[in-house]
Each structure stands twice: as structure tokens, then as C-alpha cells.
C-alpha positions as CSV (number, residue, x, y, z in Angstrom):
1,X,-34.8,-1.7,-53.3
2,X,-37.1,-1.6,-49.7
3,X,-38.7,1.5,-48.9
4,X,-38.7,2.3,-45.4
5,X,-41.6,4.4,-44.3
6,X,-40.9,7.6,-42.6
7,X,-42.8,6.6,-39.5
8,X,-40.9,3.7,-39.4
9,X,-37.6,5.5,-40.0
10,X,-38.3,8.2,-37.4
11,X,-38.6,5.1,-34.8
12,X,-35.6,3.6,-35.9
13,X,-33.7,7.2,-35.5
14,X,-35.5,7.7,-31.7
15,X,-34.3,3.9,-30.3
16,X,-30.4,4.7,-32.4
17,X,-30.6,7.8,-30.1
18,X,-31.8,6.4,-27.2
19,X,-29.1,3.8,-27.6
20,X,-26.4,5.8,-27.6
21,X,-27.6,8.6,-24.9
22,X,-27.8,5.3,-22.8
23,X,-24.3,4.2,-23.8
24,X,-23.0,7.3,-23.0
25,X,-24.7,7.7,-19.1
26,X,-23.5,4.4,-18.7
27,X,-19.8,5.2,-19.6
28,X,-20.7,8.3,-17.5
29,X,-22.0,6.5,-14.4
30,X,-19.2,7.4,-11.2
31,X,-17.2,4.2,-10.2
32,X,-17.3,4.3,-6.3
33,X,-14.6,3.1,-3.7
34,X,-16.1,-0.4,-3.0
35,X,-15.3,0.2,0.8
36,X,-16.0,3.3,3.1
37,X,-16.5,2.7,6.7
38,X,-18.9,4.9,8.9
39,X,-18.2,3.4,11.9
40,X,-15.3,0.5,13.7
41,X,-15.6,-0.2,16.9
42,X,-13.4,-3.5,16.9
43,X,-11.4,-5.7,14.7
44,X,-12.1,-9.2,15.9
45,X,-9.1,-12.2,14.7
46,X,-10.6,-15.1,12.9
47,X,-7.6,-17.0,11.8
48,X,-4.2,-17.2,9.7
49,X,-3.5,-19.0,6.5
50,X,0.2,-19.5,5.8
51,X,1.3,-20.2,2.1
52,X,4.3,-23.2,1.7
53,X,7.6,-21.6,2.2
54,X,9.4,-21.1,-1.2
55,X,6.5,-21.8,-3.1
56,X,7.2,-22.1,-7.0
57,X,4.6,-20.7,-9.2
58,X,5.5,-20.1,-13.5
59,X,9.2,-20.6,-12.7
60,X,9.2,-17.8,-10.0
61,X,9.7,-18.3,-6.0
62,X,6.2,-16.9,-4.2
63,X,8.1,-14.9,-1.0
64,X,8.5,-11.1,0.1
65,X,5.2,-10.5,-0.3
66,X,4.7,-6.9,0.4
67,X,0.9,-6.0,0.2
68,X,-2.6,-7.0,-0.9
69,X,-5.0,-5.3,-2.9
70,X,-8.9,-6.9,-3.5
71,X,-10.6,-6.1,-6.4
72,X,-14.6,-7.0,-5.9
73,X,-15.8,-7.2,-9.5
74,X,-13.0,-10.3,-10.5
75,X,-12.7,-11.3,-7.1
76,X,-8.8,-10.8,-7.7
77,X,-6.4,-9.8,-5.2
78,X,-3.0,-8.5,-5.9
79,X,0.2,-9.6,-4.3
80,X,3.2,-7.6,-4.8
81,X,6.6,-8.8,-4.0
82,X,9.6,-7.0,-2.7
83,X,12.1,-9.2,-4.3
84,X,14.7,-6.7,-6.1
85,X,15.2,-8.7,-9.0
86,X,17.9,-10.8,-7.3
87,X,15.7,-14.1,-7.5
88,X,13.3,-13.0,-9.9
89,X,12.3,-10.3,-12.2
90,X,10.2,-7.4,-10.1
91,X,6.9,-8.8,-10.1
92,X,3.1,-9.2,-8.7
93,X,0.8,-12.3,-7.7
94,X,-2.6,-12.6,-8.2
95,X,-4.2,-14.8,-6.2
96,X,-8.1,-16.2,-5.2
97,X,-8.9,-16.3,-1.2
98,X,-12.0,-18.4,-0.5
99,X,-13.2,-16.9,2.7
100,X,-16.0,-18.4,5.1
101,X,-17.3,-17.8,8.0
102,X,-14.4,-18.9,9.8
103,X,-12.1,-17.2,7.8
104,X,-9.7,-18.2,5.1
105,X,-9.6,-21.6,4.0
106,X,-7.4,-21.2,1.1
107,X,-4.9,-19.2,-0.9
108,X,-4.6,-19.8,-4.0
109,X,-1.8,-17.9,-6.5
110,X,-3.3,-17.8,-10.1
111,X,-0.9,-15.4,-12.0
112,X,2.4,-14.0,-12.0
113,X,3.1,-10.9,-13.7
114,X,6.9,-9.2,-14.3
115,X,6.6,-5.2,-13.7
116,X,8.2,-3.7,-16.8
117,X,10.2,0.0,-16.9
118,X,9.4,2.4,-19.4
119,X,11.4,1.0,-22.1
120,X,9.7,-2.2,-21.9
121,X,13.0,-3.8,-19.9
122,X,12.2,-6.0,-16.7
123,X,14.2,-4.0,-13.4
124,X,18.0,-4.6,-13.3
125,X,19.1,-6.6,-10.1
126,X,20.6,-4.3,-7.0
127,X,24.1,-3.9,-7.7
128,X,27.4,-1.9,-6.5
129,X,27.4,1.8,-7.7
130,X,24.1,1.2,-9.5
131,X,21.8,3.8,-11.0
132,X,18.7,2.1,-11.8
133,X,16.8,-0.5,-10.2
134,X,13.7,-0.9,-7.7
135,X,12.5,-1.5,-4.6
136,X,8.3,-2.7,-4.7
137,X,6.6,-2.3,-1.7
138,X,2.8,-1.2,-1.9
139,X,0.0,-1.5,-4.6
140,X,-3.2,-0.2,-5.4
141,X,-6.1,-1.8,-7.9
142,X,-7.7,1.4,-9.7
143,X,-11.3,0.7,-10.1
144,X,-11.7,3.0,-12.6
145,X,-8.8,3.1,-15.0
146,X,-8.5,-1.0,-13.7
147,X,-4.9,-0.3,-13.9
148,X,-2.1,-0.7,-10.9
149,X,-0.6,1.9,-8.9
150,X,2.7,0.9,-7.1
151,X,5.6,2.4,-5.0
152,X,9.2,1.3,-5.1
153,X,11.5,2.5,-2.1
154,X,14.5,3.3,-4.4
155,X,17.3,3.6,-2.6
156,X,20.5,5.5,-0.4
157,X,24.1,4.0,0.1
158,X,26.8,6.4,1.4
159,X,30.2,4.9,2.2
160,X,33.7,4.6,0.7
161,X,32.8,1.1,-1.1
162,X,29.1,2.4,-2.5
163,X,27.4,5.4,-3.4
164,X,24.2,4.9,-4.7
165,X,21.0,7.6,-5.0
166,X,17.9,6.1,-6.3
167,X,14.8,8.3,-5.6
168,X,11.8,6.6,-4.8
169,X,8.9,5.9,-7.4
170,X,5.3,5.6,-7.6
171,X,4.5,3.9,-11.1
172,X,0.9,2.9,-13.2
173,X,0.9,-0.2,-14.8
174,X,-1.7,-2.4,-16.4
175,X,-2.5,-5.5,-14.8
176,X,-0.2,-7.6,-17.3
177,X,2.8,-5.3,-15.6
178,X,3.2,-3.1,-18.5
179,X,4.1,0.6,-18.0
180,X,1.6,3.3,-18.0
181,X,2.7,6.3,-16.0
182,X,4.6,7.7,-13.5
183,X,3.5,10.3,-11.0
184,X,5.7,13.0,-10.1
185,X,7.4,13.3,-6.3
186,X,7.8,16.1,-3.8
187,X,11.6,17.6,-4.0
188,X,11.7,16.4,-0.2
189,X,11.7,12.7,-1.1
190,X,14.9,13.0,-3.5
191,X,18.1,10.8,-2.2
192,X,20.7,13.1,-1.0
193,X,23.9,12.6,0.1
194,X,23.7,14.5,2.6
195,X,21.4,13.4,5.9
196,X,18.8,15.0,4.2
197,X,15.2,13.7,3.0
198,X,14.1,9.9,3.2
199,X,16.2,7.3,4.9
200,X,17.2,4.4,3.2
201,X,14.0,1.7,3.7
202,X,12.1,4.2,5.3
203,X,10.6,5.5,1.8
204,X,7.0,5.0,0.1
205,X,5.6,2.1,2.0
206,X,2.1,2.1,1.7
207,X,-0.1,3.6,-0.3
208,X,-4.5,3.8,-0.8
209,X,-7.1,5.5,-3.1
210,X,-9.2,8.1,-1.6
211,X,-13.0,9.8,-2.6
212,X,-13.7,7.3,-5.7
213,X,-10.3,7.7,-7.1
214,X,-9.6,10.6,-7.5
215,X,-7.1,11.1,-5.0
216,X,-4.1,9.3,-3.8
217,X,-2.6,9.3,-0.2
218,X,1.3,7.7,-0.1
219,X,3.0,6.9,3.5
220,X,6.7,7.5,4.7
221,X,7.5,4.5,6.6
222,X,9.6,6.2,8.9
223,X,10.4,10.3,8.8
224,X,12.4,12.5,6.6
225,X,15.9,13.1,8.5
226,X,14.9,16.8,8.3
227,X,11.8,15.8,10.6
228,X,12.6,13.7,13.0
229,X,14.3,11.0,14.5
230,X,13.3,7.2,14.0
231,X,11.2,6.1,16.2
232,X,12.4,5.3,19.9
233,X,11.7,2.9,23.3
234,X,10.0,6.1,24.4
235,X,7.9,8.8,22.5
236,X,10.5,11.0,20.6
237,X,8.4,13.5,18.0
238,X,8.7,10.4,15.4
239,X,6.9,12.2,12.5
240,X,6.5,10.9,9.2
241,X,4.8,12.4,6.6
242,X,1.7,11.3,4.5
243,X,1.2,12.7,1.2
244,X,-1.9,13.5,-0.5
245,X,-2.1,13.3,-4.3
246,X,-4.4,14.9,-6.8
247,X,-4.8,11.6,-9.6
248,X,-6.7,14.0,-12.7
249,X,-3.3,16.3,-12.4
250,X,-0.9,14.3,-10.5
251,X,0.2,16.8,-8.2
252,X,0.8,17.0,-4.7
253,X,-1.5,19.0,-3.2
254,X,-0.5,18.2,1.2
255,X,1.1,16.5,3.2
256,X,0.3,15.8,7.2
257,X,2.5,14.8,10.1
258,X,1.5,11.5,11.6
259,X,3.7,10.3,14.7
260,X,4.9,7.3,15.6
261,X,4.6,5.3,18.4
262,X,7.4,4.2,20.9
263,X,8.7,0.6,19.8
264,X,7.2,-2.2,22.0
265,X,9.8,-4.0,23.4
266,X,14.1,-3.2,24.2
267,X,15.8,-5.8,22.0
268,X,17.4,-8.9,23.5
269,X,20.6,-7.9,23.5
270,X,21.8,-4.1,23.7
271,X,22.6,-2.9,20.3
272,X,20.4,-4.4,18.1
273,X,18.1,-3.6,15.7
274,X,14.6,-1.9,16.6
275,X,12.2,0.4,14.5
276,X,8.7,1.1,14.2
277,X,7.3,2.7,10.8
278,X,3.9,2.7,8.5
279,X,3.6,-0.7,6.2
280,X,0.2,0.2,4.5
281,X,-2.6,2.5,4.6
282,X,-6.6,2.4,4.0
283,X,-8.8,4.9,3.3
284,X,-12.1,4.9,5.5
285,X,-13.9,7.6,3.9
286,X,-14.9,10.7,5.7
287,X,-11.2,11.7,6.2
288,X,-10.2,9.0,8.0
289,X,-7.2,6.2,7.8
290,X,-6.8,3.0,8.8
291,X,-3.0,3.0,10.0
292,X,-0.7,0.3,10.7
293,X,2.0,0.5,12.9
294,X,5.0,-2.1,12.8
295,X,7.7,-2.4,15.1
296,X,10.3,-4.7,15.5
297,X,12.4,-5.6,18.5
298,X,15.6,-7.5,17.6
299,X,15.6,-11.2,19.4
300,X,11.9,-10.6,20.3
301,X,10.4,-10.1,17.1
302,X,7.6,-8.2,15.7
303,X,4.5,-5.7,17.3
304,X,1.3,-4.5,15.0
305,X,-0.8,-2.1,15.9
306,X,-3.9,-0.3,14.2
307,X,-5.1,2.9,14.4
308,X,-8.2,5.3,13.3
309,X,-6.4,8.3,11.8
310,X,-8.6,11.5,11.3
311,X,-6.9,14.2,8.8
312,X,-9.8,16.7,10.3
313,X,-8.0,19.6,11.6
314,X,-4.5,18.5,10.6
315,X,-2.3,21.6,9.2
316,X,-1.5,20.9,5.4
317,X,2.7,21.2,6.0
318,X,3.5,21.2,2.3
319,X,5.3,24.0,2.6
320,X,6.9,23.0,6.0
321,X,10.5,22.3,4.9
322,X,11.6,20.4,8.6
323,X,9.3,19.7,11.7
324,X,12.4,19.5,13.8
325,X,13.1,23.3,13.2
326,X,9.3,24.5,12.7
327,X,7.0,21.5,14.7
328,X,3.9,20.9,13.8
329,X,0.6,22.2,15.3
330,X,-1.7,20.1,14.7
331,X,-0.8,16.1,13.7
332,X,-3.1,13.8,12.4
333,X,-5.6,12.4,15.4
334,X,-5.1,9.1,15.9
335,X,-7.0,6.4,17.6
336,X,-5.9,3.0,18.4
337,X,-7.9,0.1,17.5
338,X,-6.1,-3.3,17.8
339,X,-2.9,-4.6,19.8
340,X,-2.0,-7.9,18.1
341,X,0.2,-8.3,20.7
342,X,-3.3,-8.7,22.6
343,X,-4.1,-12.0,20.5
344,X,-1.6,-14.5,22.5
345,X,-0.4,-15.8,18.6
346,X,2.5,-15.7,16.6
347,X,2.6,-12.6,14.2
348,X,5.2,-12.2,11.4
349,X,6.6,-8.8,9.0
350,X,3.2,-7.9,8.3
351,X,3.0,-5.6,5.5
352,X,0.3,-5.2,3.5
353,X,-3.4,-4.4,4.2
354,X,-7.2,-4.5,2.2
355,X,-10.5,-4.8,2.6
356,X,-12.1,-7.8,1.4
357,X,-15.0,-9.2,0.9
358,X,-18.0,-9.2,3.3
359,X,-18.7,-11.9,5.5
360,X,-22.2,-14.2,5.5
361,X,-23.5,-12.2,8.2
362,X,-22.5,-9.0,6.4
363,X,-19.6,-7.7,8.5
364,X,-16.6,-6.2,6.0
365,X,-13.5,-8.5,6.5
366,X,-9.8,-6.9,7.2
367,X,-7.0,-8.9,5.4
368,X,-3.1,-8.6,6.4
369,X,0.2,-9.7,4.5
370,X,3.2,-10.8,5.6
371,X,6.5,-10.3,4.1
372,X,9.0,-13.6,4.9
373,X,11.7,-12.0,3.3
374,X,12.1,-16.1,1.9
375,X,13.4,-16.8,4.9
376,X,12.7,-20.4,6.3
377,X,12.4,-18.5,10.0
378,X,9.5,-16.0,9.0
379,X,5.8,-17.0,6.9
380,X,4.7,-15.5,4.5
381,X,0.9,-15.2,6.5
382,X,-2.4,-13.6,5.7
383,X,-4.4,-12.9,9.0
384,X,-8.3,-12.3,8.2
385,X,-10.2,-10.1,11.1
386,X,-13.8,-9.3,11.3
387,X,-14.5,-5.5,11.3
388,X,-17.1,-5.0,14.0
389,X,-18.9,-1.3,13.7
């Protein structure tokens, strides 16, 4: 038997203390947003990178890609793609973006990950009369719980061949696709079949974390019918609604009116198909947003436009059941920052949006997505812009 002397064993107690006191700060230590913005004065273009149309990666078709999330700490991003099953199982990218002064010189898919229901089933294909199936359109890397936080349009049909209500979803996942969580929705985004709540693709678009994580702000694309109209050729009270979310008790705890602009451009020919709506979100810090506006123009094709949204001042209409029959008094301020139309170069269904890395003389970079919708016509783009303070 070794004796231990009691000096020896009082040390040994103090540095098994000291250990665990440090373990625990450490485990303790707040996880802050990687990006918050005091000032943007400008969002200069470097340059577009354009994966292969139909790219195959691990037996799936790369297309529809819907938005882009950067994680700093693996250098990851995250690709999520609208494809409702009908190709593929629902699924995510990840991908590697080397970046350089010039701007991206390569995209580079490394994983492909199938988002799984809570049963542990892949998402059923769109069909007639169906009950069940998904529509992906944003996601969000969690720094803190490094899980995924996604939105699914669900989905309204309402005619003699189809009736189909599928609410909208936002879903937790882990980064292998496997489900978490699910956070609960206002009763004003339910599918009615009456001309009431969201529109049909006009749901949860975008989506970003706010004040470390803690807080989750989720976009309309285009208003409630109880709000507004869709968005016109001239300025028509477009309102849609952005919700706020409370993560710790999943609860939403505002929401704020945000109007649209007019659409860009009349269509080619009369009758065809314009909108304008919200494709992503990011938070700024300080109560700000970084908007994005996308409209599109049948036979002319597609307008982006940025904007500095300020929720200082904006009334909290929660409670507001219909901004047609009680407006609103004070929207969301909004700035604008960037016309692409102003960069004289071809722009495609950009969707998503995220902050990436910083550049070598320290400026934060501004990455876009574009959705090709695996069409051979559109490209599936990612446009890189300096952010200038």
C-alpha cells in the first residue's frame, strides 16, 4: 500500500477542484453570433461562381438550392435544397468555398445529408390530395446547440381536382439531418381554405439567429391575405410579416410589418407572372436586418435589392389580426443598400444569404445563392460582395 501524505493529498484535492471549476466556466463561457455589423455603408461585387448544371454528388442531383449558412469554427457552409422529394429525398449540401481576394475561386460540395421526419422516414414526394410532405426553403447553423434550424413552406391547393392544407414548418435537426424539434407557429400561418393566412409559396422563406441565439426572427415572403395584397408595379401597402421567436421557450413573442417594394419591371407580355417577396434575412445586431428583396418580371427576369431594416420603433402587431382592416403605425424602417440591377450582369433566383468569412484586408464578405430550379435556363450562382462600413 502507498501512503499519500496529507499535504500532498490536499494539493491533489485543490488542482481536482480547480479542474473542474475550470471545466465548468468553460462549458459556461457565452457562444457569440460570429457576425454583428456596427456600420455598412456599401456592398461592393467581387465576382460569381456558377456550380455545373445537374451536378451529381452521392447519387443526388446538386440544384434548387435555396440558402447558405457559414459556420466559422469548421469552415462549413450549408446548402439547402428546395427539391420536394420528387428527384431526391429532402435534403442539405455542405460545401467548402475558398475565397480570396478576388472572390470565390471555388465551390466545392463535400456532403449530402437527407432531412428525416419525426419518425425517422425521409419526406414523402408532393402528390394529389396529399397530407404530408415539405417544402425546404431556409436554414440556420446554431452555434451553440451546432444543430440546424430549417423552414418548409408547406403548402395550399384549392380547386375541384386538389385540395391540399399543409401548414408551414420550422424544424431542428442535427447536422446528419436527423430530427430534433419542432417549434410551434402563430395560428395566423395555418392553411385555410378560405383566402385567409399565408398564400401558397409565399410562406417561411428566410429565416436568421438574433442576440447570440437566443432568438429567432422567420420572414413571410409575401403577406398574409388578411394583410395585404401581393406586391404591385406601383407601391400597394405590400406588408409581410416578420416574426420574432423566443429559442429557450419557443414562443412567439412579435411580429412587425415590413413592406414591399413595387416590382421592377411590367412583364413582357400582359398577363404574366410578376412578384416581389423576402428570400432570406440577416441579423446585423443592434436591431437591425439585412433584407433582400426579389422580384421577378415574367420575360425580363429577375431584380435584387438590399436593404438596412431597423425594428427600432416598429409596433409589435402580434395581436394585430389584419393590417388591411387595422394598418399599421409604425413599419419597420428601411434603408436601401444595393440595386443589382446597378451591376450591368446577369443575376439569377437568388435566394439565400450569409456572412462569410473576412477578407485579407479584413472587410466581412456578403455571400448570395441562387435557386436554378434544375433548369438548364437558370444557374445555380453564388455572388460574393465586399461589405464596406
Amino acid at each position: 500500500m502507498v501512503r499519500i501524505s496529507s499535504h500532498f493529498r490536499t494539493s491533489l484535492i485543490l488542482l481536482f477542484a480547480v479542474l473542474v471549476l475550470s471545466g465548468c466556466a468553460s462549458r459556461n463561457v457565452a457562444v457569440k453570433q460570429p457576425v454583428l455589423l456596427t456600420s455598412v455603408s456599401q456592398l461592393k461585387y467581387l465576382n460569381t461562381y456558377v456550380l455545373p448544371y445537374n451536378q451529381a454528388f452521392a447519387n443526388t442531383t446538386v440544384g434548387g438550392l435555396s440558402s447558405i449558412d457559414f459556420d466559422p469554427k469548421s469552415n462549413t457552409y450549408y446548402l439547402i435544397s428546395d427539391d420536394r422529394s420528387h428527384i431526391n429525398p429532402a435534403r442539405f449540401y455542405t460545401a467548402k468555398i475558398d475565397i480570396s481576394a478576388k472572390g470565390i475561386d471555388q465551390v466545392t460540395i463535400t456532403g449530402v445529408h437527407t432531412m428525416l421526419q419525426k419518425d425517422g422516414s425521409s419526406y414523402p414526394q408532393l402528390t394529389k390530395h396529399a397530407t404530408r410532405t415539405t417544402d425546404p426553403e431556409g436554414m440556420r447553423y446554431n452555434g451553440i446547440t451546432h444543430q440546424l434550424t430549417w423552414t418548409s413552406e408547406g403548402d395550399r391547393i384549392v380547386s375541384p381536382e386538389d385540395t391540399t392544407l399543409i401548414d408551414p414548418t420550422i424544424t431542428v435537426i442535427s447536422t446528419n439531418g436527423k430530427y430534433i424539434d419542432s417549434i410551434p407557429l402563430p395560428d395566423n400561418l395555418r392553411m385555410r381554405l378560405t383566402e385567409s393566412g399565408p398564400r401558397r409559396n409565399g410562406v417561411l422563406e428566410g429565416l436568421t439567429f438574433a442576440n447570440d441565439f437566443k432568438t429567432l426572427f422567420v420572414n413571410l415572403e409575401e403577406p398574409l391575405y388578411q394583410d395585404g395584397p401581393r406586391a404591385g408595379l406601383v407601391r400597394n401597402k405590400a406588408f409581410v410579416r416578420i416574426y420574432q421567436f423566443d429559442l429557450k421557450n419557443k414562443k412567439n413573442t412579435a411580429q412587425y410589418a415590413y413592406e414591399l417594394e413595387p416590382i421592377a419591371l411590367p412583364p413582357a407580355k400582359e398577363g404574366a407572372e410578376i412578384n416581389n417577396g423576402i428570400p432570406d434575412i440577416l441579423w446585423l445586431g443592434d436591431d437591425r436586418l439585412l433584407v433582400t428583396e426579389r422580384a421577378y418580371s415574367g420575360g425580363k427576369g429577375t431584380n435584387l435589392k438590399v436593404f438596412m431594416a431597423d425594428l427600432k420603433g416598429a409596433d409589435n402587431i402580434i395581436n394585430l389580426k389584419s393590417m388591411i382592416k387595422t394598418p399599421v403605425s409604425h413599419p419597420i424602417k428601411k434603408k436601401l443598400l444595393l440595386n443589382m440591377d446597378d451591376l450591368g450582369i446577369y443575376i439569377d433566383n437568388i435566394e439565400g444569404a450569409t456572412f462569410g468569412p473576412k477578407l485579407p484586408n479584413g472587410h466581412q464578405t456578403l455571400i448570395f445563392a441562387a435557386d436554378n430550379n434544375f433548369n438548364p435556363k437558370e444557374e445555380a450562382q453564388f455572388m460574393i460582395f465586399e461589405v464596406i462600413p
